[in-house]
C-alpha positions in Angstrom: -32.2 67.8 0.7 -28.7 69.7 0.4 -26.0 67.3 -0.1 -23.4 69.6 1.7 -23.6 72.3 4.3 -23.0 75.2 2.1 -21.7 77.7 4.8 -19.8 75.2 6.3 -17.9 74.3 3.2 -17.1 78.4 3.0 -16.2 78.5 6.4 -13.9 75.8 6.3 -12.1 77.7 2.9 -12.3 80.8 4.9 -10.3 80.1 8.0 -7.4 78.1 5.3 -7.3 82.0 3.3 -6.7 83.1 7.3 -3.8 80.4 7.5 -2.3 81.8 4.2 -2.8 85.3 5.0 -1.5 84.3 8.8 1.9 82.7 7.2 2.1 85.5 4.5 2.0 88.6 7.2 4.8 86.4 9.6 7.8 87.4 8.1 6.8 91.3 8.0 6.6 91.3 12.2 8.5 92.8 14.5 9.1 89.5 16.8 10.4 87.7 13.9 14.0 87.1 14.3 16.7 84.3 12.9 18.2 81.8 15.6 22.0 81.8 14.3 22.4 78.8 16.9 20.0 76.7 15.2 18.3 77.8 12.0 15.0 75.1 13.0 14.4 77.7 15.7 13.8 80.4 14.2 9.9 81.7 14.2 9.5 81.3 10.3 12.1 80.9 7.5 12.2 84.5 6.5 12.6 87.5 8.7 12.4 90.7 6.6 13.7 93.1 7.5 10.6 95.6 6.3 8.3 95.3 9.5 5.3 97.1 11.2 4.0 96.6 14.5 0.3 96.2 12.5 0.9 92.9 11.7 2.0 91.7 15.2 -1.7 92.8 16.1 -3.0 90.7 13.1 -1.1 87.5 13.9 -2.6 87.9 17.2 -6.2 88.2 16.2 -5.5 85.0 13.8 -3.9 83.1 16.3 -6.7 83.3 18.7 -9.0 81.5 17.0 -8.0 79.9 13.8 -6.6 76.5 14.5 -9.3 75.8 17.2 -11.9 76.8 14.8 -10.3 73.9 12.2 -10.1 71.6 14.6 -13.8 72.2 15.9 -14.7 72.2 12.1 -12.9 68.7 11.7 -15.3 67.4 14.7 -18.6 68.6 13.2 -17.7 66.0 10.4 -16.3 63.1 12.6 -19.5 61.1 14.0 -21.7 60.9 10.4 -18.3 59.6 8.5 -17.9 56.7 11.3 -21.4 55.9 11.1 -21.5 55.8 7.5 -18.2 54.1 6.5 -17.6 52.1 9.9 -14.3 51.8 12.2 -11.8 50.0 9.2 -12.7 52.0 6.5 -12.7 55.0 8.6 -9.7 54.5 9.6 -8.0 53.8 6.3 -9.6 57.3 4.6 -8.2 58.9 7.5 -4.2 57.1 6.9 -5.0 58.5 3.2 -6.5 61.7 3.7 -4.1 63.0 6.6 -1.2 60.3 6.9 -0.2 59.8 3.1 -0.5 64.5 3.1 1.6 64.5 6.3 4.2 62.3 5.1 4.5 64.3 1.9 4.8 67.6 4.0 7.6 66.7 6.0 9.4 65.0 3.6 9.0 67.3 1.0 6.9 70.5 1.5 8.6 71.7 4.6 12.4 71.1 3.8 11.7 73.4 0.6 10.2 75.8 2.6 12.4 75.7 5.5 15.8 75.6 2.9 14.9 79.3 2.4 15.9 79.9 5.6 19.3 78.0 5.5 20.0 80.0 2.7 18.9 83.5 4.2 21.2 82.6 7.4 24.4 82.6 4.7 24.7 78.9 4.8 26.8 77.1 2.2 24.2 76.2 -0.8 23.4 72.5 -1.7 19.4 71.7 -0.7 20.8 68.0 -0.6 23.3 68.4 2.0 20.3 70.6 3.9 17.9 67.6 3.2 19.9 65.2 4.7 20.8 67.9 8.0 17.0 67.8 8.5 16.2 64.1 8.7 19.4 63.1 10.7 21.0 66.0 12.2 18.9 68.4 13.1 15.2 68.7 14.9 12.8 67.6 11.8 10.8 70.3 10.7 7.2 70.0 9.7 5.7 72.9 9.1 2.0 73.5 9.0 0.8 70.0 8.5 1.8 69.5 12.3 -1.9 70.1 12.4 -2.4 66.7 10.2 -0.9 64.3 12.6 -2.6 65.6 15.6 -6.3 65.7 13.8 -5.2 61.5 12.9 -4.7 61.1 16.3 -7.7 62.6 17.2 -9.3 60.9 14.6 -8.2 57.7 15.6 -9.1 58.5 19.5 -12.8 58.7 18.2 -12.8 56.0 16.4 -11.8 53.9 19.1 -14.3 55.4 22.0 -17.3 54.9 19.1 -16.0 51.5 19.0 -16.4 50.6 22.9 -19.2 53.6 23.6 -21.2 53.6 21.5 -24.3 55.5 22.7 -22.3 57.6 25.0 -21.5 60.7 22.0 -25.2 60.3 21.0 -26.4 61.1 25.0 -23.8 64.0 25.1 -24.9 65.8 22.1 -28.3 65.5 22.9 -27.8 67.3 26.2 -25.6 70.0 24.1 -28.4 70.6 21.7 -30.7 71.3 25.0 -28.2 73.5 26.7 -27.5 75.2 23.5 -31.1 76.8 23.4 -30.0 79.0 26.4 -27.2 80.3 24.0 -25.6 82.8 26.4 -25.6 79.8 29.3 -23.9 77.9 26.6 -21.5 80.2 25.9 -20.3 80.2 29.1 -20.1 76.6 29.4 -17.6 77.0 26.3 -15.5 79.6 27.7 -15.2 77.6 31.4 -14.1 74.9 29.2 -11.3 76.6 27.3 -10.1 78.6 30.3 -9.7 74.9 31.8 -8.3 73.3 28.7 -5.6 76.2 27.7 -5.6 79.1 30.4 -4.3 76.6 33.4 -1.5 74.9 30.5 -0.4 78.1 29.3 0.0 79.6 32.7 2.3 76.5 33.5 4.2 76.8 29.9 3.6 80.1 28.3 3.8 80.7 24.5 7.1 82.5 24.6 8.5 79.3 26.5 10.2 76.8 23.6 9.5 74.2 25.3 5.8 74.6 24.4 6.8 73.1 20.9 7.0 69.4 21.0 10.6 70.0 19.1 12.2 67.0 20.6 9.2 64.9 19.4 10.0 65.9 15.7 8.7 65.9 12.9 5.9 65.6 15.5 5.5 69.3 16.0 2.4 70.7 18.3 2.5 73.2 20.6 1.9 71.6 24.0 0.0 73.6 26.2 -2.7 73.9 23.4 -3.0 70.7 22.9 -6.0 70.5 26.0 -7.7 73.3 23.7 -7.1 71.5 20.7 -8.6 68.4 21.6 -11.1 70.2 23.7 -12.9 71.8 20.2 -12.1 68.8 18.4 -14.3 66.4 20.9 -16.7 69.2 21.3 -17.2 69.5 17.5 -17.7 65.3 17.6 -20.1 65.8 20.0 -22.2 68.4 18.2 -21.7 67.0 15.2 -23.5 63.1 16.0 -27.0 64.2 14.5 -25.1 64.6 11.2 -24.1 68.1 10.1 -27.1 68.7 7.8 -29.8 67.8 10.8 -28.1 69.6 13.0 -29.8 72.1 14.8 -27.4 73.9 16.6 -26.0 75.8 13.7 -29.0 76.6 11.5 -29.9 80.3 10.4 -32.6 80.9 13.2 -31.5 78.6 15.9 -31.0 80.5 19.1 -27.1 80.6 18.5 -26.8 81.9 15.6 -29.7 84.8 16.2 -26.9 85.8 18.7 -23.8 86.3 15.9 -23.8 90.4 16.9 -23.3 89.2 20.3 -20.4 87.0 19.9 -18.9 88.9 17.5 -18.6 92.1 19.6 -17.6 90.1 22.6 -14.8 88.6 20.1 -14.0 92.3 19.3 -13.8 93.6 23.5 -11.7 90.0 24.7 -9.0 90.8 21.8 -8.5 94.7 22.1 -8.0 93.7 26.0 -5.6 91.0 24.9 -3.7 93.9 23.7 -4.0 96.4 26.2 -2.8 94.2 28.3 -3.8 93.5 32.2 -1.6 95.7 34.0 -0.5 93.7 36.7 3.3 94.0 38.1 3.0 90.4 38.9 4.6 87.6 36.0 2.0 85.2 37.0 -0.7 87.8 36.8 0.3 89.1 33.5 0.5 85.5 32.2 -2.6 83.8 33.6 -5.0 86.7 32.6 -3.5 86.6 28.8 -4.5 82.8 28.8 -7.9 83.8 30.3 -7.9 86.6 27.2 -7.1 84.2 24.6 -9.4 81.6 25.9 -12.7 83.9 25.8 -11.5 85.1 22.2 -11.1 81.4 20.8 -14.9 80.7 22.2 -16.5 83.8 21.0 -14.5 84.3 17.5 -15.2 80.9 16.8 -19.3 81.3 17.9 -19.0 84.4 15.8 -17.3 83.1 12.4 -19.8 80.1 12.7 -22.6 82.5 13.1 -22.0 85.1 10.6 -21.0 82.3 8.2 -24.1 80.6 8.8 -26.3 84.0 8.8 -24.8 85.6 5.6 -22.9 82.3 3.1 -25.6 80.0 3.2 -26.1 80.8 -0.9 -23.8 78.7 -3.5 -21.4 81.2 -5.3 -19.4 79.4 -8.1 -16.2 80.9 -7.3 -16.7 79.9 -3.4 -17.7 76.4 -4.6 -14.4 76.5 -6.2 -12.4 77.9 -3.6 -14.0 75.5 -1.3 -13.0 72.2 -3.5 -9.2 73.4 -3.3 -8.9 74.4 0.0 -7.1 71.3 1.6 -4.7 71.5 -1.2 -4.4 75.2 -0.8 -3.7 74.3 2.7 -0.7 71.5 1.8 1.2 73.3 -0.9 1.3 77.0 0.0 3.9 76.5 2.9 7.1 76.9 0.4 4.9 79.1 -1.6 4.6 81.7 0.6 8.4 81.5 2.0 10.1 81.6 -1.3 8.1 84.5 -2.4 9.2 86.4 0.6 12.3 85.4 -0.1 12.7 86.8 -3.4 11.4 89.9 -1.9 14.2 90.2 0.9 16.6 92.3 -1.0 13.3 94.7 -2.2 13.2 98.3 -0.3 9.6 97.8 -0.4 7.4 98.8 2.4 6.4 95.5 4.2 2.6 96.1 3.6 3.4 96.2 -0.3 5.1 93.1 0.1 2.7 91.5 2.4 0.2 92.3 -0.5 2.8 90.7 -2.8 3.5 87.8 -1.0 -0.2 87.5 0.1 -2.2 87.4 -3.6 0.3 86.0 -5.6 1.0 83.0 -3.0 -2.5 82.4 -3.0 -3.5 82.2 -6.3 -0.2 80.1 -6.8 -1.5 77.9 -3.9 -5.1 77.7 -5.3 -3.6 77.2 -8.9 -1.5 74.3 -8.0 -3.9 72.5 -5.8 -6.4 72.8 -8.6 -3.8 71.3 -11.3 -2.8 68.6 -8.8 -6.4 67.3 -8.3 -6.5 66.9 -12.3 -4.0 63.9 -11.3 -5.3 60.5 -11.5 -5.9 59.4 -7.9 -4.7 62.5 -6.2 -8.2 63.9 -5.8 -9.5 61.2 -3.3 -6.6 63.1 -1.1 -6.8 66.4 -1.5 
């Protein structure tokens, strides 16, 4: 018997590369722009002034799917770890595996990052001063392990509900597994449950709209009309996830599913070039609802597709995978001020942006994959990261 999931190891250190590549490609887009009122607000610490509309449409694929498809991943493996370690010890490798990381990140990771961009906006010099306008002046960035306190807190949700319910995961999942033999029935089921869980928030709050950032919360950071989606692949994960991830038959190579990855990935394909094009309509609301119903279908159908091609075609151990694989959740926590600084040595370049996304992009990775590997030589810091 297999003592991982090989694909869904890959996958998993797949969609963290898209995070990278995601935060790499963010200062080379048009929408980018610095917020002189209050540095915090600005979309991302460096705004170059090198841009192409290209990466706007790659940002937009990405930001479809990718964080669903993490926290749907982070599901699969909920259930077997309860079961196995039980509700304390659960709940004390989740404090250690996400609390101790997320503590670390805004405390540390973040302001370095996020100092690039006092400095870029011609603020006086002196990281300490900037430190201490972060923690008690100013709206406490976090950066990208936002996503850290919100899986805890799903985490801890599940631990809680396994704790008084028992047997109530176990009947859902079986019922999944049954609808999921009708795979195009079940796709639909998916996509009626994102357009519910995100299409309906985001037509009350669109993205555009600040206020869809928890920024008063801070350093608890989410964006609040995805949190419904969020928790909604999350649970769903949980719930598929209960026969344990190496029984389960939902995701194997010739379960009905995954004999459907052409399917779901052309569908993927068709829901995102409409995202683009746009729906036409004269009417705000229109425009606004029918984005959310784009962005919902293309969540569903790129994350049935990644899980499906991954499934399909990674399924074979690769040493340099395996490695990537082992790294990726400290890939994940340390390429945040990474990626900015390098852009930020690269403001004053007349480069064109797509040189310096490719810049930016390989060396930040390999810096990222470089340092997480050296930091999991430390004593102790391997049961983290």
């Amino acid at each position: 018997m297999k003592s991982r999931v090989v694909f869904f190891d890959y996958l998993r250190a797949f969609v963290i590369l898209l995070v990278v590549l995601h935060h790499a490609a963010q200062a080379y887009t048009t929408y980018v722009q610095y917020n002189f009122q209050n540095y915090v607000f600005s979309p991302w610490p460096v705004a170059d002034p090198a841009r192409s509309y290209a990466f706007d449409l790659f940002q937009r694929l990405q930001d479809m799917y990718f964080m669903s498809l993490l926290f749907l991943i982070a599901g699969l493996f909920t259930w077997p770890s309860l079961v196995r370690k039980g509700f304390t010890a659960f709940l004390r490798d989740r404090m250690m595996r996400l609390g101790i990381p997320f503590v670390l990140g805004i405390t540390v990771l973040a302001p370095i990052g996020e100092y690039a961009c006092y400095l870029a906006m011609g603020h006086q010099p002196g990281f300490i001063a900037f430190w201490k306008n972060v923690f008690f002046k100013n709206y406490w960035y976090s950066g990208p392990v936002w996503f850290l306190w919100v899986l805890l807190v799903f985490s801890g949700l599940t631990a809680v509900f396994w704790k008084i319910a028992p047997e109530c995961l176990p009947n859902l999942s079986q019922r999944l597994e049954r609808l999921a033999r009708r795979p195009v029935l079940f796709s639909l089921v998916f996509f009626a449950g994102a357009l519910v869980c995100y299409a309906v928030p985001f037509s009350l709050m669109p993205y555009a709209d600040l206020r869809s950032w928890s920024y008063q919360a801070a350093p608890f950071w989410v964006q609040i009309n995805r949190v419904p989606l969020y928790a909604f692949c999350y649970f769903g994960g949980v719930v598929a996830g209960v026969p344990g991830i190496r029984d389960n038959s939902l995701f194997q190579k010739d379960s009905p599913l995954v004999r459907q990855w052409a399917l779901w990935t052309l569908t993927a394909l068709a829901l995102y070039v409409s995202s683009v094009i746009g729906p036409g309509s004269s009417l705000e609301r229109v425009r606004v609802l029918t984005s959310g119903v784009f962005f919902s279908g293309g969540c569903v159908f790129s994350c049935l597709a990644l899980i499906s091609l991954f499934s399909k075609f990674m399924d074979n151990p690769s040493r340099i995978w395996d490695s990537f694989a082992a790294n990726a959740y400290g890939i994940f926590l340390v390429h945040f001020p990474i990626i900015v600084w390098l852009q930020f040595a690269l403001l004053q370049n007349e480069l064109s942006p797509f040189v310096k996304f490719s810049v930016v992009a390989s060396l930040g990775f390999a810096l990222s994959w470089g340092t997480a590997a050296a930091l999991r030589r430390v004593p102790g810091v391997k049961r983290i990261l």
